[in-house]
C-alpha positions as CSV (number, residue, x, y, z in Angstrom):
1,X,56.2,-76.7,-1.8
2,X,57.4,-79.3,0.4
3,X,58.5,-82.7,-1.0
4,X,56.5,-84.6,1.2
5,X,53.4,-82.8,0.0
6,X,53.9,-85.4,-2.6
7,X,53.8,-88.5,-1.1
8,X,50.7,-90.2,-1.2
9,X,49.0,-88.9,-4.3
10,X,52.4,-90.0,-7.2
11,X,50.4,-92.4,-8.3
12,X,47.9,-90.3,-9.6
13,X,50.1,-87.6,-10.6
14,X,52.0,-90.0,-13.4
15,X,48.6,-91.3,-14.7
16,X,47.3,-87.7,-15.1
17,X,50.5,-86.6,-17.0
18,X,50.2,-89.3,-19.2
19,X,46.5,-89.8,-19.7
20,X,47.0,-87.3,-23.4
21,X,49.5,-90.2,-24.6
22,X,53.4,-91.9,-23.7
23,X,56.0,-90.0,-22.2
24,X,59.2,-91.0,-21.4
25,X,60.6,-90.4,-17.5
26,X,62.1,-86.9,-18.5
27,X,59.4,-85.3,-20.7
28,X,57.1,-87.3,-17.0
29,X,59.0,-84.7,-14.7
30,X,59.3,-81.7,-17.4
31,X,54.7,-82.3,-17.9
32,X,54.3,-82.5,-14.3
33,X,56.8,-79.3,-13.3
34,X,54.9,-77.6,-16.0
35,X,51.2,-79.0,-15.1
36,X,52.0,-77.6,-11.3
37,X,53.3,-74.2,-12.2
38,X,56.4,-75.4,-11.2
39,X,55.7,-75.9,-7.8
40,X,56.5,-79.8,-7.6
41,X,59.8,-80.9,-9.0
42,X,60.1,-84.5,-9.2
43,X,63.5,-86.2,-9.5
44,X,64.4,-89.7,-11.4
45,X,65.1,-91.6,-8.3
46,X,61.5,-90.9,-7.3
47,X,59.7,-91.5,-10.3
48,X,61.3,-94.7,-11.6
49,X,60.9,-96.6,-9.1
50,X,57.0,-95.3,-9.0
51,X,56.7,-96.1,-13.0
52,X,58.6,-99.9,-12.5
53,X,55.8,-100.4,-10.0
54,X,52.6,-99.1,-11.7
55,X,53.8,-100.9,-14.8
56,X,54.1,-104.0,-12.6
57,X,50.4,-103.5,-11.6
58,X,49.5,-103.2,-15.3
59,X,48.7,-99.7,-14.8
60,X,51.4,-98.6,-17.3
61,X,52.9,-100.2,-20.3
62,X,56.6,-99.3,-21.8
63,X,58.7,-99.9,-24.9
64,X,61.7,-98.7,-26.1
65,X,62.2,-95.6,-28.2
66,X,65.1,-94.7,-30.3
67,X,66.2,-91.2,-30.4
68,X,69.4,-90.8,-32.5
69,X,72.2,-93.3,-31.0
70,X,69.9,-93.3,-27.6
71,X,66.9,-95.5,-26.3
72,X,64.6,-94.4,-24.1
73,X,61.6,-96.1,-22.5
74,X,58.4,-94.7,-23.4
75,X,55.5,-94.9,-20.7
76,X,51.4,-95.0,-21.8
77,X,48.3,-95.5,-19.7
78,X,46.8,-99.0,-19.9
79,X,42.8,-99.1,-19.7
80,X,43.3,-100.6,-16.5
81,X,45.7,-97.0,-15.4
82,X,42.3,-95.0,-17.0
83,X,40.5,-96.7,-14.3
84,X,42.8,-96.2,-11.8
85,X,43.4,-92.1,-12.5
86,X,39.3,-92.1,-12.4
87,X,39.5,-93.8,-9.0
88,X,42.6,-91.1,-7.8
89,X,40.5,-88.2,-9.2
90,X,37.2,-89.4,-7.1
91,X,39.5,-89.9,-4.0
92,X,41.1,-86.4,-4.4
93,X,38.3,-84.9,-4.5
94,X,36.8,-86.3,-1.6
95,X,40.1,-85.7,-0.4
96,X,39.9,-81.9,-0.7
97,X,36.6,-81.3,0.1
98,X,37.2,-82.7,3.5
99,X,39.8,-81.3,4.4
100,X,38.4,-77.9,2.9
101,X,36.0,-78.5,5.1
102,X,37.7,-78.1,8.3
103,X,40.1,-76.0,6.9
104,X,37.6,-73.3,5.6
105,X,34.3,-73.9,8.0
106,X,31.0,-72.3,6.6
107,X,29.9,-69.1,8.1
């Protein structure tokens, strides 16, 4: 799949992901790989920047998590990120449906 499929609809592929509970940025990539059959590969330099900012929003919260001698920040949905990932599902829908549309005409 092409990586620009992507763009426009990160957002609400890190809230989905981690709507079941935290994640940190690796285990982010590994559910979203897994979630899309392994058709969307995400790499760090795209998704930190994308978590920094949704956590900026108050979309996300983050702490620190100890594993052994290394710390790792741990991501969760915020009510206000449950709102938003309802919002992205609506629009994606819509989304697809219209573009369906035109893409698949009624006989």
């Amino acid at each position: 799949m092409r990586a620009d499929a992507v763009r426009g609809h990160l957002d609400g592929l890190l809230l989905a992901v981690l709507e079941p509970g935290p994640l940190h940025g690796y285990a982010i990539i590994t559910a979203v790989q897994r979630r899309s059959g392994g058709a969307l590969e995400l790499r760090t330099g795209t998704i930190y920047p994308a978590l920094q900012r949704l956590e900026r929003l108050g979309l996300l919260s983050s702490s620190w998590d100890a594993v052994g001698e290394r710390r790792r920040r741990r991501y969760e949905l915020t009510d206000a990120g449950r709102r938003a990932l309802a919002t992205e599902r609506t629009a994606w829908n819509e989304f697809t449906a219209a573009i369906g549309s035109v893409l698949n005409p009624a006989t």
